[in-house]
Structure formats: structure tokens, C-alpha cells
C-alpha positions in Angstrom: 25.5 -100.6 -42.2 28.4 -102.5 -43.8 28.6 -105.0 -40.4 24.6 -105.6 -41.6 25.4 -106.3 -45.4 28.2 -108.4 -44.6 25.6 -110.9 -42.5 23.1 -110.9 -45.2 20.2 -109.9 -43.7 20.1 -113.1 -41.4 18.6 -112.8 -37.4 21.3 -112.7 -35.0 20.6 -113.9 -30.8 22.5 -113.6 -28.1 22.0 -117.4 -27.3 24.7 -119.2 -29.5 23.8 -121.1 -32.2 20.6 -119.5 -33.1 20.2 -117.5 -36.7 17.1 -118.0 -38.9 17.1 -117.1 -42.2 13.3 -116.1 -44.1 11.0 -116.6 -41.1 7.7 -114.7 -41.1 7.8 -114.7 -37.4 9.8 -115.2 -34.6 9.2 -115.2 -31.4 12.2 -114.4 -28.8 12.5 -115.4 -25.3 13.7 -112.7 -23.3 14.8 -111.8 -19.7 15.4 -108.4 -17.9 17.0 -108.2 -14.5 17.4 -105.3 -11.7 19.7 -105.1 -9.8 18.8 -101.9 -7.5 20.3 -100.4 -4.0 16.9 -101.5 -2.2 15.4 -104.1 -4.3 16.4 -106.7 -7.0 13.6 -108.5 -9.1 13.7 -110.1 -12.8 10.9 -111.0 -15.9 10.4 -113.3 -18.7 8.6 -112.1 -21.9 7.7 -113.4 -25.1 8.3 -111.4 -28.3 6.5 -111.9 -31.2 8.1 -110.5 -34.3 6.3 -110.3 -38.2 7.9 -110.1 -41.1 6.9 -106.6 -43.2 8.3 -106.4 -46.3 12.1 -106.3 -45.9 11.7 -105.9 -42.0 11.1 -107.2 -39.0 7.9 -105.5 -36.3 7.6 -106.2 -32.7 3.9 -107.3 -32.6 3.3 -109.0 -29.7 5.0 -108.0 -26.1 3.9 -110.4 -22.9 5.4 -110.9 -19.9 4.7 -114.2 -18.6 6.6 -114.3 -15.1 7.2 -111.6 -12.5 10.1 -112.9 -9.9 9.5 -112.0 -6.3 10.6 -108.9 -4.8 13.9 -109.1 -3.2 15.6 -106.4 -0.8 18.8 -106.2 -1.8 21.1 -107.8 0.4 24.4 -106.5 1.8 27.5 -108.0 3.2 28.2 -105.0 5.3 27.6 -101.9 4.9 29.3 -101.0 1.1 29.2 -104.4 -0.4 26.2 -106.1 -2.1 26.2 -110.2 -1.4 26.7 -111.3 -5.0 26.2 -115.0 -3.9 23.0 -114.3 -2.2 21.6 -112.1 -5.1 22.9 -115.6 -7.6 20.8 -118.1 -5.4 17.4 -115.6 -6.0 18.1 -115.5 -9.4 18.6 -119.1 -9.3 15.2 -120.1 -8.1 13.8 -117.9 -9.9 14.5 -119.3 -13.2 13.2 -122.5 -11.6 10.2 -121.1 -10.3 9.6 -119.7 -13.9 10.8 -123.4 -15.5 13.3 -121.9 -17.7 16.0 -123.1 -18.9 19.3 -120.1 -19.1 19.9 -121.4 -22.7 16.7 -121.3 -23.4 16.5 -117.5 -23.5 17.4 -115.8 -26.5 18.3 -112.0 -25.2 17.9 -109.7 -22.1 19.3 -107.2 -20.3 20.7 -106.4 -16.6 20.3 -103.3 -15.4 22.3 -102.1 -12.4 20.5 -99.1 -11.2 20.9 -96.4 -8.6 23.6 -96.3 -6.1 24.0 -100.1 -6.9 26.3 -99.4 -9.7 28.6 -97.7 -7.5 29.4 -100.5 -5.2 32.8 -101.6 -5.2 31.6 -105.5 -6.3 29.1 -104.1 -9.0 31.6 -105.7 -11.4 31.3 -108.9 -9.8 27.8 -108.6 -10.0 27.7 -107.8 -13.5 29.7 -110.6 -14.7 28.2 -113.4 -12.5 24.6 -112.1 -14.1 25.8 -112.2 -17.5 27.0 -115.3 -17.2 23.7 -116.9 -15.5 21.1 -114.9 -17.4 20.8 -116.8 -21.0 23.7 -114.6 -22.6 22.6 -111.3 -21.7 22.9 -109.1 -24.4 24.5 -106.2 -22.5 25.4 -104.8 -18.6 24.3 -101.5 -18.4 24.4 -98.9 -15.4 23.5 -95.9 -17.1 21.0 -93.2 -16.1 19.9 -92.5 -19.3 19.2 -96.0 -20.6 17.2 -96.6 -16.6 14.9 -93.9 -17.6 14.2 -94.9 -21.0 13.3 -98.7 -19.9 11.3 -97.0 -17.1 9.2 -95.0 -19.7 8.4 -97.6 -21.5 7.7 -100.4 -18.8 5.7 -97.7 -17.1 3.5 -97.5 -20.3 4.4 -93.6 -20.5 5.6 -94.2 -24.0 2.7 -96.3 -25.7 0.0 -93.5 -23.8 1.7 -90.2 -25.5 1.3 -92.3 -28.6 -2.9 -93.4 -27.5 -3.5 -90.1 -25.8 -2.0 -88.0 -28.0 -0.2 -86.3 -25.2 2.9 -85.2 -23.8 3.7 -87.6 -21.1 6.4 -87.1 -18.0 7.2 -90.3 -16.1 9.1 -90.1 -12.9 10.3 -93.2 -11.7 12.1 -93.1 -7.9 13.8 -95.6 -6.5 16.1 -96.2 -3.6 18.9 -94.0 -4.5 18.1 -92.3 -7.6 15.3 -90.6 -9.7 14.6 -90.6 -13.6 12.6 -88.5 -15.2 11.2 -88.8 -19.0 9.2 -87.2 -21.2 7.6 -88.9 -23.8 5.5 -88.2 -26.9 4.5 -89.9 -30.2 5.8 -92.9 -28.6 9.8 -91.7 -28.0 11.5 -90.7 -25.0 12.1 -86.9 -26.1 14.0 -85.8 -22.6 15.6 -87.1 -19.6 17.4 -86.4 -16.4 18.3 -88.3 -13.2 18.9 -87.2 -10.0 20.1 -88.7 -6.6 16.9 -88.5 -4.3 15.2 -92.1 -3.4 13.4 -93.9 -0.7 16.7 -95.3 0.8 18.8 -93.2 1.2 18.8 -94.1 4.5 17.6 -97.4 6.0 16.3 -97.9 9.4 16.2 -101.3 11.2 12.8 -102.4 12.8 13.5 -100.2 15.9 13.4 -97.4 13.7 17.7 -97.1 14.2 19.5 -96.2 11.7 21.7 -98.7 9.5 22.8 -97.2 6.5 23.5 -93.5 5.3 23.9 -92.4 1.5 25.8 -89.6 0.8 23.0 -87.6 -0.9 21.2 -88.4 2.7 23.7 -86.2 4.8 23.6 -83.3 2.5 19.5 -83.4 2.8 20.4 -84.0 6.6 23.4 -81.4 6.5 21.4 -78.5 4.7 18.3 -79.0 7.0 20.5 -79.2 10.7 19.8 -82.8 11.1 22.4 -85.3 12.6 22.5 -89.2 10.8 24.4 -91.4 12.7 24.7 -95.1 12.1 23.0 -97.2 15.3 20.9 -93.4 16.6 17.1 -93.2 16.0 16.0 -91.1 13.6 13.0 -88.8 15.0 10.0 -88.9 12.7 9.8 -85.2 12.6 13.2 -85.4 10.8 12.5 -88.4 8.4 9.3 -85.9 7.8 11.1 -83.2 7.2 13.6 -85.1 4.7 10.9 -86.4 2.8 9.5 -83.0 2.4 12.9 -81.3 1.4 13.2 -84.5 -0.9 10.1 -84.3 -3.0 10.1 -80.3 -3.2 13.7 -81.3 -5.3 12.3 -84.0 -7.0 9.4 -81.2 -8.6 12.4 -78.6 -9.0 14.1 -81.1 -11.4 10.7 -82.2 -13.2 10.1 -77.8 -13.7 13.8 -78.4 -15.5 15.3 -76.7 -12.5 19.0 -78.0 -11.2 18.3 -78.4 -7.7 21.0 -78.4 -4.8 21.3 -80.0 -0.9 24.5 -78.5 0.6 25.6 -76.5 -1.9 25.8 -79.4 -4.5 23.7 -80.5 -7.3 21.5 -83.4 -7.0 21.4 -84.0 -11.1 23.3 -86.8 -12.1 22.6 -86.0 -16.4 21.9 -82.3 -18.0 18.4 -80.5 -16.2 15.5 -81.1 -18.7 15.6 -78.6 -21.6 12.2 -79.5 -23.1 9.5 -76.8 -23.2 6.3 -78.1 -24.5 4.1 -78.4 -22.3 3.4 -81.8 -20.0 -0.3 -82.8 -20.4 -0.2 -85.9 -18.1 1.9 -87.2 -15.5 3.0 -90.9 -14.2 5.1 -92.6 -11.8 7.0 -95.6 -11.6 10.0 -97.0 -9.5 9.2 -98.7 -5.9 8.0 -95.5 -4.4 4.8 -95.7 -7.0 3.4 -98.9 -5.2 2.7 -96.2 -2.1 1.7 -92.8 -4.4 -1.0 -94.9 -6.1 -2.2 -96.8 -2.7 -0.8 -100.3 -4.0 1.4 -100.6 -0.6 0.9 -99.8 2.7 3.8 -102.0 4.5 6.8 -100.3 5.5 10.8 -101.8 4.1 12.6 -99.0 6.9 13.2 -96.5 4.5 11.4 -92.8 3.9 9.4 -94.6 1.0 5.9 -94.1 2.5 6.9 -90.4 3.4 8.4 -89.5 0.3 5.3 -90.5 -1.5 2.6 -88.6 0.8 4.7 -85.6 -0.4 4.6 -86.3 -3.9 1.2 -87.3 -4.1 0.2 -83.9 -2.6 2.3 -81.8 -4.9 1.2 -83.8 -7.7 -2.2 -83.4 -7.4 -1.7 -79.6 -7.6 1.2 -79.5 -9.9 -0.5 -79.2 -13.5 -0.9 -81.9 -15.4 -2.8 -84.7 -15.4 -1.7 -87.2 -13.1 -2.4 -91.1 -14.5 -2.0 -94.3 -12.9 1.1 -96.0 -14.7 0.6 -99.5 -16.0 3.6 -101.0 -14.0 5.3 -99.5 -10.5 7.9 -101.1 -9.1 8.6 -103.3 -12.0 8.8 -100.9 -14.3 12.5 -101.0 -15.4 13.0 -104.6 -15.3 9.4 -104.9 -17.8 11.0 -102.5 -19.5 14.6 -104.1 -19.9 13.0 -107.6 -20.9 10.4 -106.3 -23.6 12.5 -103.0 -25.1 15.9 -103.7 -25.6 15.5 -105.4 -29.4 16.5 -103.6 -32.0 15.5 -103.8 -35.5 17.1 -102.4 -38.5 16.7 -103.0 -42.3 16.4 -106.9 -42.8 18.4 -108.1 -39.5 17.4 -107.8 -36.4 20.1 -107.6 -33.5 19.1 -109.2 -29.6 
């Protein structure tokens, strides 16, 4: 609170130079990237802030450019192609006709088994440095599962429904899972469970093997070798073990493969009950019917299985208001925070 005295209630951005002092409104230009183990993809939004009193209310949130979808490219087998993943970003800022400087705060978000590549550093830094001044680099679980409750819409519907809302976004390599009501994320967990956790070339061979993916493969007598075929009775029989974790952790269970944990935070310790139920992440384009085209991964299978145990599980299940882009919508349009007369971006 002294830090906020001491700038006398003026508006702070992460692009230099800009502080406005007694402005009814303000509008911010903001950017969120992800940076995920199967897919990379960025947005633009415009926030519109009022003056109320002695603070400052988001009023307006729009997204006005969605980047392409890119699969996250590798160098080999542990190492993520920094360079390639700069030229996409790159074009994308042309694409949108936006100037770096011209955006005022953002965040990157390195999710899933991205952050623990050896070059996620690299990454971080070179994004930072291209994306407008981001405000922060962030990896964490928690934080992932926040922006995907509230890019998902889970957030804003406990607040219009009145409801307890669980959203459950899965990714490549890792699952969040929130609960939301009166508008706040109340509880979260993550676990490692995701569509690629192993990646198959368009022969159907396999080319890359997470470590969560042999102790599925270990626990259910299935060999995952690098270059062999994987038979679809196994990547069946994966996706099944998969999503019958991913519903132990939503029940706040602590579910195993191999004798070891798949939660990456604390099991879910909330106990009201869920009244509806949403999805996000890239395997939510295939639960709600939005994508039919295989990426050689166990996304398609994964969702089959959660679709069917959803449907039976309890609560309502919703369609989410963003899928895929869910984090990244959440990242651009989330991360401001305001408090008393000075808003920090």
C-alpha cells in the first residue's frame, strides 16, 4: 500500500512512457501468448476501463484478433525451436497490424510440459522482449487454470447462473481443473494427463514419449518405443485409463499411473456441490464436435472418453465460450489488476 501512496494514485503500463493522470477512461491494448507442448497461439484485446469514484472498472473486454494455431515446433526431440516459434509470432503481429510498442500489457504463458524444456528460458526471454513489454513470464499451474476459467467463461457463468461451475481445461501435457462461483476461482488442481503425451507421425509411428505416457503405458503392460507403431487398441486403452484419472482428480481424488501421482498442485478440497460442468484446452474443440481432423496425438480418443463419462457424471455439462483458446483469451483480457486509485498492467 505504501509503493501505491508513494505514486499518487497515477496509471502505471508496462509500455514505457505511458502514465495518465485523471482519465475517466482508458482503454489498454493488450496481448496474451501460449506457449504450450502441442500448440502455440496469441490474442489482442481491448480494455476499456471507467473511472468510479476513486477507482478504476474493467467495463469493456474484446478480443479483436485470434493468431493461427501453431503446433509447436521442436528441434529434436527435448528442445522447442525458439527461432521458429519468434518468426509466428512475428507475422502475427503483422497480420494483426500491431505495432509491439503499441501494446500497453500482456502476458506469456508457458504451459504444460513446455515449461520444462531445457530452452524454456530462452523462450521466455525472447517473448518478453518481442511481445510489447510483457508484464510477466509465468509457468505456473495455478495461474494456467485461473486464465483458463476465465477465458473459458466458467467464471462470468457461476456469476449469470448462479451456479457452482467446474472447468476442466486439457491440453497436451497437462490438465487444470477450477471451480468457480460468484465470479472467483474458489479451487484448483493440475494434473499431468493431456492429448500429447505421445505423438505419432502420419504412419501412425511413434515420435515422442512423455514421461507421464510410460507410466499410463507401464501400469497397463503396454510397450512405447520411439519409431514402433502404436496399435489402436492400446492408444484406446490409454485414452480410457487417461480420462477415468482425469474424473478421479475432478471427484478430488489423488490419482496414480505406476505407483506415482499424476497431481502436479494439492487434490481439490472443495465440497459444495458442482452444478455445471465445462471444458476448455485443445482437447474441447473434439468433446464439443468443433474438430474432427487428427494432429497424431490421443486428442480425438481422449475426448470420446470424456464426453461419455461426462454425460453421466452429474452435473450439468455446458458448452464453454472458448476451447482451445481459452488460456491465451484469458491471459490477454485477465491479468489487470486494479487497486484503490492506481491501476497496475
Amino acid at each position: 500500500m505504501a509503493d501505491e501512496e508513494a505514486q499518487g494514485g497515477r496509471i502505471f503500463f508496462s509500455s514505457t512512457g505511458r502514465s495518465l493522470v485523471d482519465e475517466d477512461e482508458v482503454v489498454v491494448l493488450s496481448v496474451g501468448v501460449d506457449i504450450g507442448s502441442s500448440t502455440s497461439h496469441l490474442v489482442f484485446s481491448r480494455i476499456v476501463l471507467e473511472r468510479l469514484d476513486s477507482r478504476y472498472v474493467v467495463t469493456i473486454r474484446e478480443t479483436f484478433y485470434q493468431s493461427d494455431i501453431l503446433l509447436t515446433p521442436y528441434c529434436g526431440e527435448d528442445e522447442i525451436d525458439a527461432a521458429a516459434l519468434g518468426a509466428f509470432i512475428e507475422r502475427q503481429y503483422r497480420d494483426a497490424k500491431v505495432d509491439p510498442d503499441e501494446i500497453d500489457t500482456g502476458a506469456l504463458i508457458l504451459t504444460g510440459v513446455a515449461v520444462g524444456r531445457r530452452n524454456a528460458r530462452n523462450i521466455g526471454e525472447l517473448f518478453a522482449r518481442q511481445a510489447g513489454k510483457m508484464v510477466a513470464v509465468s509457468a505456473g499451474d495455478s495461474l494456467e487454470a485461473v486464465m483458463a476459467a476465465h477465458g473459458s467463461g466458467a467464471a462470468a457463468r457461476s456469476i449469470r447462473e448462479g451456479a457452482t461451475v467446474m472447468n476442466v481445461d486439457v491440453g497436451g501435457g497437462t490438465s487444470k481443473i477450477a471451480i468457480c462461483a460468484d465470479g472467483r476461482v474458489s479451487d484448483l488442481t493440475a494434473l499431468d494427463l493431456g492429448a500429447r503425451l505421445i505423438c505419432l507421425d502420419s504412419g501412425g509411428r511413434i515420435m515422442r514419449i512423455e514421461e507421464a505416457a510410460r507410466r499410463f503405458a507401464t501400469e497397463l503392460g503396454i510397450g512405447l518405443e520411439s519409431g514402433a507403431q502404436l496399435a489402436p487398441e492400446s492408444a484406446r486403452a490409454l485414452a480410457v485409463r487417461m480420462a477415468d484419472c482425469l474424473f478421479e482428480a475432478m471427484a478430488g481424488g489423488s490419482p496414480m499411473a505406476a505407483g506415482r501421482t499424476l497431481l502436479r498442485l494439492e487434490p481439490l478440497s472443495q465440497r459444495a456441490p458442482v452444478r455445471q460442468l465445462t471444458f476448455s484446452g485443445g482437447v474441447a474443440e473434439y468433446v464439443y464436435g468443433r474438430e474432427a481432423q487428427s494432429y497424431g496425438d490421443l486428442g480425438a480418443l481422449l475426448a470420446q472418453e470424456i464426453r461419455a463419462r461426462a454425460e453421466r457424471w452429474g452435473p450439468k455439462l455446458e458448452r464453454a465460450s472458448e476451447g482451445i483458446r481459452a488460456t491465451v483469451i484469458g491471459a490477454s483480457q485477465y491479468t489487470t489488476q486494479v487497486s484503490g486509485s492506481t491501476i497496475y498492467v
